[in-house]
Structure formats: C-alpha cells, structure tokens
N, C-alpha and C positions, 0 to 999 in steps of 0.2 A: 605091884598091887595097884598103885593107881592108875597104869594103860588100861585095868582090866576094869575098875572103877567105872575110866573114863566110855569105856569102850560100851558096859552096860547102862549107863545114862543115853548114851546115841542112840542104842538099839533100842532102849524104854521110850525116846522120844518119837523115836522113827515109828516103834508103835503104835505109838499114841496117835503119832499122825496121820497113818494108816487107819486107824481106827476112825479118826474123824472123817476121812477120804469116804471112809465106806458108809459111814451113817449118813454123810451130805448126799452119796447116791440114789443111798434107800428114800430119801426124801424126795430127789428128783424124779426117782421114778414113780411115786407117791402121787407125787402131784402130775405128772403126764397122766397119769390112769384116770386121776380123777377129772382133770380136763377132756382128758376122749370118754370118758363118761358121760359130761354135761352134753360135748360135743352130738354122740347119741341121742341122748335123751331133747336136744333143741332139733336135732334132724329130724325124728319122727313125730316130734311134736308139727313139725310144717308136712308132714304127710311124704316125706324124699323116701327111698330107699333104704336101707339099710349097707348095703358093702359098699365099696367103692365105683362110684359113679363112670360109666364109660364117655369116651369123650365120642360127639357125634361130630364130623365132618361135616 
C-alpha cells in the first residue's frame, strides 16, 4: 500500500508540474503575441509595410 501511496504522490507532483509547465507557456506565448502586436502597431505607425521586409542588395 505505500509504493502505491508513494507512486500517487509522484504522479500528483509530476502533474502539477506539468501543469505549471503548461500555464508558464500560455504566458509566454501571451506575451510574444502581445509584443508582435505593439511591434505592428509601431510599424505602421512609421508608415513601413506590413509583412516582412525583403532585403535589397
């Protein structure tokens, strides 16, 4: 009975940690979206393009 104990504390932690893994992502990708947002929004404020700029030779 306590491997089995011990064995569901691991997998609750591991959970958990999982769990935290994946809400710290949601954030990061949270925050990229909102940075290439400003990013936009300062680009067309200076009058540039919109898509990705071609390099001229």
């Amino acid at each position: 009975m306590t491997q089995k104990f011990e064995q569901a504390v691991i997998d609750g932690t591991l959970a958990d940690e999982l769990e935290r893994e994946r809400v710290d992502h949601m954030l990061v990708d949270e925050e990229k979206l909102g940075m290439d947002e400003l990013e936009e929004t300062r680009l067309k404020g200076h009058g540039l393009p919109d898509g990705p700029r071609e390099r001229r030779h």
